[in-house]
N, C-alpha and C positions, 0 to 999 in steps of 0.2 A: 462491473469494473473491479478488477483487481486490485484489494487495500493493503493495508499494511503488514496484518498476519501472511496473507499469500505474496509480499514483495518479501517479507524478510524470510519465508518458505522457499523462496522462489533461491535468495542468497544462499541460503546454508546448503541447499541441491547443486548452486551453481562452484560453489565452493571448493564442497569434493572433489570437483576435476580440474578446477582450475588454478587453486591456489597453488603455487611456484610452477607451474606449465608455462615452457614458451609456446607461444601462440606464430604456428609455423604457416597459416595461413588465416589470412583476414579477408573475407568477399563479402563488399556489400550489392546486394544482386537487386537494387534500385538505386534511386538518388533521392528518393526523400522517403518517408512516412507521412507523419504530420507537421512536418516539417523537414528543409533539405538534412540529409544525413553528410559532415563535413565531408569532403572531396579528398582529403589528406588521410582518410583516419584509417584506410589501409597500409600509407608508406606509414605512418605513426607507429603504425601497431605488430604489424608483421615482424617476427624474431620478437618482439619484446616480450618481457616476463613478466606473468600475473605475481603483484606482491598483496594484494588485500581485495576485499571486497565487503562491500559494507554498505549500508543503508541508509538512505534522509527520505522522509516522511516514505511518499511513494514513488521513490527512486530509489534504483538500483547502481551501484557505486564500484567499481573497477580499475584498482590501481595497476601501474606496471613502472618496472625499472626504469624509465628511460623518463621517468616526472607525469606522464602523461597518465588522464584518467577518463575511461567510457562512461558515460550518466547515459542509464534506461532507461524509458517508462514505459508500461506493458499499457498504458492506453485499455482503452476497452477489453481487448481479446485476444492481449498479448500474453505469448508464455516464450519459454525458453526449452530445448529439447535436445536430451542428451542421445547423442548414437540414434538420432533417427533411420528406421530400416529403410525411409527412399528420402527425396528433396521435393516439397512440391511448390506450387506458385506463391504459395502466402512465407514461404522464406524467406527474410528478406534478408537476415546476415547470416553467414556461415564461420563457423571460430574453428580450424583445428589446432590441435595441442602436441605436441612434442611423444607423446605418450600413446596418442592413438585416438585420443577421442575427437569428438565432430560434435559442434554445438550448433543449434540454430536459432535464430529469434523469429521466430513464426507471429505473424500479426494479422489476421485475415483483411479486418476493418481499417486497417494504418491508423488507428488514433494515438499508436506510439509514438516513441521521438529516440531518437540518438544522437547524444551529442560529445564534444572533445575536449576537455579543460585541460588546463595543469594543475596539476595535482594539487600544488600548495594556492593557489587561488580557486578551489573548488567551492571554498564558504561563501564568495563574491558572486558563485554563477548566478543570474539572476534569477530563478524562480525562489533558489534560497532562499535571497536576502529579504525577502517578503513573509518568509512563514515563522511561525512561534515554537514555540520547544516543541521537543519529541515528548509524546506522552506517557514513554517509557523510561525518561531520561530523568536525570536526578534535580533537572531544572522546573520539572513539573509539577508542580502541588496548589491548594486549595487558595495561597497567599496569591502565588501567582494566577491562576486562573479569576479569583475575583478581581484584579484587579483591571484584568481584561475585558470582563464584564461590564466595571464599574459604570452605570449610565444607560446601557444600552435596553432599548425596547424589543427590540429583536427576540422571538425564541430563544430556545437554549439549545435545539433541533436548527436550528439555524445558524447558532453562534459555536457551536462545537464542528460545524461543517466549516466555518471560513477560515482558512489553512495559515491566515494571519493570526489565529488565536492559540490553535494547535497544530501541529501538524502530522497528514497522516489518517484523521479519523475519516471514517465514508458513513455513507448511510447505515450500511448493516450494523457496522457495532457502536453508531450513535443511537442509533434505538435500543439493542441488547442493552448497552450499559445505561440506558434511561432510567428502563425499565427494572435495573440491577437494583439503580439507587433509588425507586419509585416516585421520580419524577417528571410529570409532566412534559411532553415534548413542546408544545405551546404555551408552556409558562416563560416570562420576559425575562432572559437571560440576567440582566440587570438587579433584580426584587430574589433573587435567590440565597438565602443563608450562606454563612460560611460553615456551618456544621452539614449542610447539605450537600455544600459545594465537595467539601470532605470526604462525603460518602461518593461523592460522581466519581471523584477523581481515583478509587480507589475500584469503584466499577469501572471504569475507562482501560484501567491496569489491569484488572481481572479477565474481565472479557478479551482483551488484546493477548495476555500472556495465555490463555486458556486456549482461543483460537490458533496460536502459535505451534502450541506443544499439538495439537489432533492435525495440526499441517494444512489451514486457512480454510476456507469456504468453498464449496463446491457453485461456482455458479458461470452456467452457457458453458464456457469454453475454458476458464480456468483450468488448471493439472499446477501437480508440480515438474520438474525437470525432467524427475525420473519417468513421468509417464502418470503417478499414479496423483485420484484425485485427494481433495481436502475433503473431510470430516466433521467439521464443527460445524455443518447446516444440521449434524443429528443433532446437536445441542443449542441450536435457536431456543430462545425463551420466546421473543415475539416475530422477529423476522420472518416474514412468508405463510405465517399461522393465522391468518383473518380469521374470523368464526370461531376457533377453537381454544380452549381451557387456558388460561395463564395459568401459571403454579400459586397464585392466590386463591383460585377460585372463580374469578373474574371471566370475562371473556375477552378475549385480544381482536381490537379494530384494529382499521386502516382506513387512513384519510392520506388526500394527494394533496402535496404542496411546492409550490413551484417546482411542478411534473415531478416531484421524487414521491414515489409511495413512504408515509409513515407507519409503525404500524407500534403499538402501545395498549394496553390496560387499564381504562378510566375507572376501574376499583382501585387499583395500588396505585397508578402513576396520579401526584396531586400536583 
């Protein structure tokens, strides 16, 4: 599934052609994904002008002049595609632009979604109102993550995944940044230092801004806009490495936990 480095990869691609474009055609070539796609959001959008675009956790954010705003989510195996050379059946919307360009949101699996707010009640959409700071955002730090913590039995592999606490992390760079700050994925969220918590948070930032700048993660069907893939699966520390060396010396397991593969260091991660 595409995380947070490949959705804010996914914006800065989409960026380039869309920001001030009027959007001279809007086709959605279904009626739902994984859920209906609104019925209006062609008369909405058609002639209207892209003024921003921008990101919440793993959603994609698309303002236009007329108050109105698109919320993506690329779902499992969704990307975005600039000037595609034909149209095929997993297209499900087509964006063109004033300028020339042809955009598509290609989903093969439909576990995406599209939907329509106003702009200034975007904070109220509801998957919002449910999730915790951005990990990138200046609300996130050690004070506040402990106190999210505070009690709780659950992993830290668990509790960095429920989107109520942060928002945004996925599996791959909740294990990377474990592993960053060498700790345990099955230690109780809860019983963790605040001088450790310290170092998570500052792996959580590392890995997230590092995966950003090499253009997200190569994984199945991911790309970016332009076509081309993400990079930062060359710089996995433990993601998708079972068997082989951690950079301690160690060797990197993999254990499944409610169906998500882990995969971690039990020399360095304590």
């Amino acid at each position: 599934m595409p995380e947070l480095p490949e959705v804010e990869t996914t914006v800065a691609g989409l960026r380039s052609v869309l920001q001030g474009s009027v959007l001279t055609r809007v086709e959605p070539r279904r009626a739902d994904l994984r859920f209906p796609i609104p019925v209006d959001l062609r008369q909405r959008l058609t002639g209207a002008t892209v003024t921003g675009l921008s990101r919440r956790a793993k959603y994609g954010l698309i303002e236009t002049d007329r108050g109105d705003m698109m919320i993506f989510h690329l779902g499992m195996s969704g990307r975005w595609r600039i000037d595609p050379m034909e149209i095929g059946a997993h297209d499900h919307l087509l964006l063109e632009t004033g300028s020339g360009h042809l955009l598509s949101l290609n989903d093969p699996r439909r576990f995406g979604s599209l939907d329509l707010v106003r702009t200034e009640a975007w904070q109220t959409y509801a998957p919002f109102t449910r999730m915790g700071p951005e990990p990138l955002g200046p609300d996130f730090d050690a004070a506040r993550l402990a106190a999210a913590l505070k009690g709780k039995a659950t992993s830290i592999k668990a509790a960095l995944l429920d989107q109520r606490i942060v928002a945004g992390l996925g599996n791959i760079y909740v294990c990377e940044a474990l592993n960053m700050a060498g700790i345990a994925p099955t230690r109780p969220a809860g019983k963790i230092s605040r001088p450790r918590l310290t170092l998570l948070v500052e792996a959580i930032r590392e890995v997230l801004s590092a995966a950003i700048v090499a253009g997200g993660s190569t994984l199945r069907d991911y790309a970016r806009p332009d076509g081309e893939l993400g990079y930062f699966s060359k710089q996995w520390r433990v993601y998708g490495r079972e068997g082989e060396p951690c950079l301690c010396g160690g060797t990197v397991q993999r254990r499944v936990d409610g169906g998500r593969s882990t995969f971690f260091c039990p020399k360095c991660q304590k």
